[in-house]
C-alpha angles and dihedrals in degrees: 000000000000131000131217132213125207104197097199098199103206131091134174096245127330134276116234092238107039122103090170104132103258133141128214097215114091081188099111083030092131102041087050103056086039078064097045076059104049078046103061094047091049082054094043087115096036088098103043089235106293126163117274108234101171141017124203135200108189131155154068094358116315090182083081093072124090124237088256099058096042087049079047090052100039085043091058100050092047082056094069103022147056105245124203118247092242104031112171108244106198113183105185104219143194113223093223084056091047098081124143098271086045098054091037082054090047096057092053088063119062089259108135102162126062124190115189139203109229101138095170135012090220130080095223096061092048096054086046085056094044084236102165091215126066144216101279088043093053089056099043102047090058087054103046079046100055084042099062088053104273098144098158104074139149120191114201114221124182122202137170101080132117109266086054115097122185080253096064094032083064097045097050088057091038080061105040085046085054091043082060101226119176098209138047140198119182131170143180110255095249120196099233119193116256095033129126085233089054092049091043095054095048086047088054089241091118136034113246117242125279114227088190083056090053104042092053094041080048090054091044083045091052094041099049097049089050092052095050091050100263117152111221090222092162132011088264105021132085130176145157113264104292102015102099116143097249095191088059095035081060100061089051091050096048108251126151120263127173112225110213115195149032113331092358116148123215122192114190098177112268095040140033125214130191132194122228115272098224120087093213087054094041094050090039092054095041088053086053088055082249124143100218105216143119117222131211118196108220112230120202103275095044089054089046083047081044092053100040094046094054108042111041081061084069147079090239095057137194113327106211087197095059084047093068100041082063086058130348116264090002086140098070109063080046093051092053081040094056093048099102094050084048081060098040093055083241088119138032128187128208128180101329084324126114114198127176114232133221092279102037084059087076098061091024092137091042090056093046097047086051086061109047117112 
C-alpha cells in the first residue's frame, strides 16, 4: 500500500507564520495543474505498482480548486494505478472556501475526508495570523459540512502565541469537542525563517514566542483530548478510536508515498526525492517531459535517523525489533544511548517496544535527535 500527495500551490493571501511554498496569483493556475497532470503520468512506476491506500491534496488551499479539476486530477491517477476500495480521499480547506455551492461541489468529487483550517475560534487571533476566515465561519463550516454528509473530518488548531491566553485556549478545544469532530491537528506556533512573523519579531514589532506557554497549553492540550476520549496517536495529532489519518499515520510508519507538485517531497524506501519549489521551473521541467527533482539515496544510517525520528512520535512507538532489521544490533547503542531518559521518565519500554511518555512529549524531538546514530 502506497499514498500519494498533490501540493496545489496557490492561496488566497499569506499567513504571517507559513513558510509552505505557495503563490497568491491564480494568474499560471491552468498550466500548473496541466503539469500536475504530466506529472503524475512521468511517476506512474515510482511507486512499483503498488496499491494506492490514501490520496492527499494539500497546499497551498485545495479548496480553491473546483470539483472538476479535482475529478481531473483523482481520474488521472485511477488511470495508471490500482486503487484500494476504500482509499482514503483528504481535500485541506479553508472555512471561508467551504460554503454551501463548494461542499455541494465536493461531494460530487471522490473526496471523503475533509481537514480544515480553523487555527482559533477569535477574531483577533486570526487578524494577528493574517488568516482570510473568521471565527463564525470556522464554526459554521464544520457544521454545513457535516450537514451534506461529510462525517470524516479533522480541524487543525495552533496554539502557543501571545494573544492566547490558557482561557481561550480552553475555550477553542471546548468548541471544537461540542462541533463533534472526529480528528485533530494541533501545532506550536514555530517561528519559521522567511516569514512575516520572523521579520516582525526581529523588528520588535512582535513578542517572541514563550516555550513555557506552549508546553503548558501542550499539557492542557494532552489532557483535554484524553478526557474527551481522544487517542494521541502522534505528537501533534489527536482522533476517536479508528479515525487516524491514514495517509499521515503512513508517513510515520515508513511507507512509500509519491509527492506531485512543486516542492513536494516522495519517499519510495531507499531514496527521497523533492520538486522544485518554484511554480515557473516546475511548469518549465514538466513541458520538456522532465520530472524536476533533485534525489538523495538514504544510507543506513539515514533510514535507522529516519525510524527513530518518526515513530517515537507515535503511539505505536520504536520497535527495537524493526531497528535491527535497518542494520543489525542497531538496538543496542540505542538502548545505552536511551538510559538517561529511562531514568527521566521521558521513555518507557514494554515488551521491544519504546514509547514516550507524557512528559517525554514534551521533548519528543530532543529525545530523538539524542539517539541517532
Amino acid at each position: 500500500m502506497s499514498g500519494i500527495y498533490i501540493h496545489i500551490p496557490f492561496c488566497k493571501q499569506a499567513c504571517h507564520y507559513c513558510d509552505f511554498h505557495f503563490s497568491t496569483s491564480l494568474k499560471y493556475k491552468d498550466e500548473l495543474l496541466q503539469s500536475i497532470i504530466k506529472e503524475i503520468r512521468l511517476q506512474k512506476n515510482y511507486l512499483d505498482n503498488e496499491t494506492i491506500e490514501t490520496i492527499y491534496f494539500g497546499g497551498g488551499t485545495p479548496s480553491l480548486l473546483s470539483d472538476n479539476e479535482i475529478n481531473l486530477i483523482i481520474g488521472t491517477i485511477t488511470g495508471l494505478h490500482t486503487v484500494s476500495a476504500n482509499v482514503e480521499i483528504t481535500l485541506e480547506a479553508n472555512p471561508d472556501d467551504l460554503d454551501k455551492a463548494e461542499l455541494t461541489f465536493l461531494k460530487n468529487t471522490e473526496i471523503n475526508r475533509l481537514s480544515i483550517g480553523i487555527q482559533s475560534f477569535f477574531d483577533d487571533d486570526l487578524e494577528w495570523m493574517n488568516r482570510v476566515h473568521r471565527a463564525n465561519e470556522a464554526e459554521a463550516s464544520v457544521k454545513r459540512a457535516q450537514d451534506i454528509g461529510f462525517e470524516n473530518i479533522t480541524v487543525d488548531l495552533i496554539y502557543g502565541y501571545p494573544l492566547l491566553s490558557d482561557q481561550k485556549w480552553k475555550h477553542n478545544l471546548k468548541k471544537v469537542f461540542e462541533l463533534g469532530v472526529p480528528h485533530v491537528s494541533s501545532y506550536s506556533m514555530t517561528v519559521e525563517p522567511q516569514t512575516a512573523l520572523a521579520s516582525f519579531i526581529k523588528k520588535k514589532k512582535q513578542p517572541a514566542m514563550d516555550d513555557q506557554q506552549s508546553a503548558a497549553q501542550f499539557i492542557l492540550l494532552m489532557d483535554a483530548m484524553q478526557s474527551q476520549g481522544f487517542e494521541h496517536y502522534e505528537i501533534s495529532n489527536f482522533c476517536k478510536p479508528g479515525h487516524y489519518s491514514r495517509h499521515n499515520s503512513n508517513y510515520w510508519k515508513g511507507v512509500k508515498y509519491l509527492g506531485i507538485g512543486p516542492s513536494a517531497h516522495s519517499y519510495n524506501g531507499e531514496t527521497r526525492q523533492w520538486n522544485v519549489a518554484n511554480n515557473g521551473k516546475y511548469i518549465h521541467a514538466l513541458e520538456l517531459g522532465k520530472i524536476p527533482a533533485e534525489t538523495e539515496l538514504l544510507t543506513e544510517i539515514n533510514r535507522l535517523n529516519e525510524y527513530i525520528m518518526t515513530s517515537l512520535r507515535t503511539m505505536w512507538g520504536l520497535d527495537l525489533n524493526k531497528l535491527n532489521s535497518i542494520a543489525a544490533a542497531s538496538a543496542t547503542p540505542l538502548l545505552k544511548l536511551a538510559e538517561r531518559f529511562f531514568d527521566n521518565d521521558w521513555i518507557s519500554q514494554k515488551d521491544d517496544i519504546i514509547y514516550l511518555t507524557q512528559s517525554g512529549k514534551l521533548y519528543a524531538d530532543h529525545i530523538a535527535s539524542e539517539l541517532f546514530f
